[in-house]
C-alpha positions as CSV (number, residue, x, y, z in Angstrom):
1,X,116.2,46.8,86.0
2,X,112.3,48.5,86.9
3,X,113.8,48.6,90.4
4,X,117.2,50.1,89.8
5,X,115.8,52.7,87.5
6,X,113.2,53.6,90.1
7,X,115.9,54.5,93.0
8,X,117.9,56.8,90.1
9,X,114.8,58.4,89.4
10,X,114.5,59.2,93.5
11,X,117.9,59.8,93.8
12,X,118.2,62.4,91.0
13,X,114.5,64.5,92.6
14,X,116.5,64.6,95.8
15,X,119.9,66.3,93.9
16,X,117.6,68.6,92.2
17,X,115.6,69.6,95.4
18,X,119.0,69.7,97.3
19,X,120.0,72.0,94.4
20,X,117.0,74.5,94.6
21,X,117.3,74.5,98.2
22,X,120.9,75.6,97.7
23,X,120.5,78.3,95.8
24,X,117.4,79.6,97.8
25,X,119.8,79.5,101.0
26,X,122.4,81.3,99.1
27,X,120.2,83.8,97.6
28,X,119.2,84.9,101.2
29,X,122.0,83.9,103.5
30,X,124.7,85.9,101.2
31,X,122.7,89.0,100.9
32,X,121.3,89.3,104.4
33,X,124.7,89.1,105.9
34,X,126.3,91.3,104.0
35,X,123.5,94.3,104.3
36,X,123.6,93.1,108.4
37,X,127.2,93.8,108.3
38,X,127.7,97.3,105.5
39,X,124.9,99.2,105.4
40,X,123.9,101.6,108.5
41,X,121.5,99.8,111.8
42,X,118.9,102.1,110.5
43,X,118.6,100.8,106.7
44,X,118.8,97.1,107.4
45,X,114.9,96.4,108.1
46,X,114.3,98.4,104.7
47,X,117.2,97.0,103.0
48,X,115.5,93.0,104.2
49,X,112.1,93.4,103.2
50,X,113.0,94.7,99.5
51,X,115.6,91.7,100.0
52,X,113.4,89.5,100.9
53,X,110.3,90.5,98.8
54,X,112.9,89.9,95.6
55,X,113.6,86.4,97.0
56,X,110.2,85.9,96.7
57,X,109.6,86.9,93.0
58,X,112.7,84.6,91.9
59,X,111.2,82.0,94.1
60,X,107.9,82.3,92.6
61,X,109.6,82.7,89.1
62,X,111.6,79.3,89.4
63,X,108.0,77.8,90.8
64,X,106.4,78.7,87.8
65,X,109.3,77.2,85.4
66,X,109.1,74.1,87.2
67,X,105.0,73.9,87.0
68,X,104.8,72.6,90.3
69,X,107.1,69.8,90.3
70,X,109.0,70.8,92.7
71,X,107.9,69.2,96.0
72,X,109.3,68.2,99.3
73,X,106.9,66.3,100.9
74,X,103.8,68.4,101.1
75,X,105.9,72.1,100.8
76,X,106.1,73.0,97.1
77,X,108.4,76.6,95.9
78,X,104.9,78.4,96.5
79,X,105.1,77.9,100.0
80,X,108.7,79.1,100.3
81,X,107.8,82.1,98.0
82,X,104.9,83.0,100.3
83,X,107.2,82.7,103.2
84,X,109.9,85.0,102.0
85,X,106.4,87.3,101.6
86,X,105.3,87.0,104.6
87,X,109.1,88.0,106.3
88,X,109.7,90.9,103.8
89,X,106.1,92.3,104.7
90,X,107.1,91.9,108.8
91,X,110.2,93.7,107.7
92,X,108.3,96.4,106.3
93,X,105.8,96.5,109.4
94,X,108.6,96.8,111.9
95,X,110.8,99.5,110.0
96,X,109.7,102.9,110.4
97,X,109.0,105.4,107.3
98,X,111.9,107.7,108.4
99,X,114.2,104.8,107.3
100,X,112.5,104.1,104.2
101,X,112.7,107.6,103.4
102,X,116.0,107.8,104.7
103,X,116.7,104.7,102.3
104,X,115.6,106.5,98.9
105,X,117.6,109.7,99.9
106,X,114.9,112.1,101.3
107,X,115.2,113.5,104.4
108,X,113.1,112.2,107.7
109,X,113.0,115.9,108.8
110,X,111.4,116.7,105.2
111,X,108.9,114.1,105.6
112,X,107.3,114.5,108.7
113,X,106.8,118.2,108.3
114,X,104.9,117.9,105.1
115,X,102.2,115.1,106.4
116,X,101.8,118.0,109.2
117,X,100.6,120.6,106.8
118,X,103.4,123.1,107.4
């Protein structure tokens, strides 16, 4: 009976880590595609790191409502949230500031010409 109850126990942490998993892929797989595929070759490394950077806060926000209980091995939802950090911040390093600026409406041209002075 001990026995038995310990593999349901096992069993039912692996559904629930299959499930977060699940949800983390489709939170990032769904929305990366789709910005890949509508939005304009010079929005998409914007678009990503504000993608990726709110993947991170509903990571970080399911980590804290599980109070670290949620563990694969040694890799808990605080490593995953820092990861999807860490790629929205290399997003943001490799886009230029024309695009974001270009992403909230304001012209590049406008832009540049007021960090020169003019």
């Amino acid at each position: 009976m001990i026995a038995s109850h310990a593999s349901w126990n096992r069993n039912a942490r692996w559904r629930e880590t299959f499930c977060i998993f699940a949800l983390l892929s489709i939170l990032v797989a769904a929305p990366a595609l789709s910005i890949i595929l509508l939005l304009d070759s010079q929005l998409v490394l914007p678009v990503l790191s504000l993608l990726f950077f709110s993947d991170a806060m509903i990571t970080s926000l399911l980590a804290l409502a599980k109070s670290g209980t949620a563990t694969v091995g040694k890799i808990s939802l605080w490593d995953i949230a820092g990861a999807f950090t860490m790629i929205g911040c290399a997003a943001a390093i490799f886009g230029e500031p024309d695009q974001v600026a270009l992403l909230f409406g304001e012209p590049a041209g406008q832009h540049s010409d007021a960090a020169a002075g003019g």
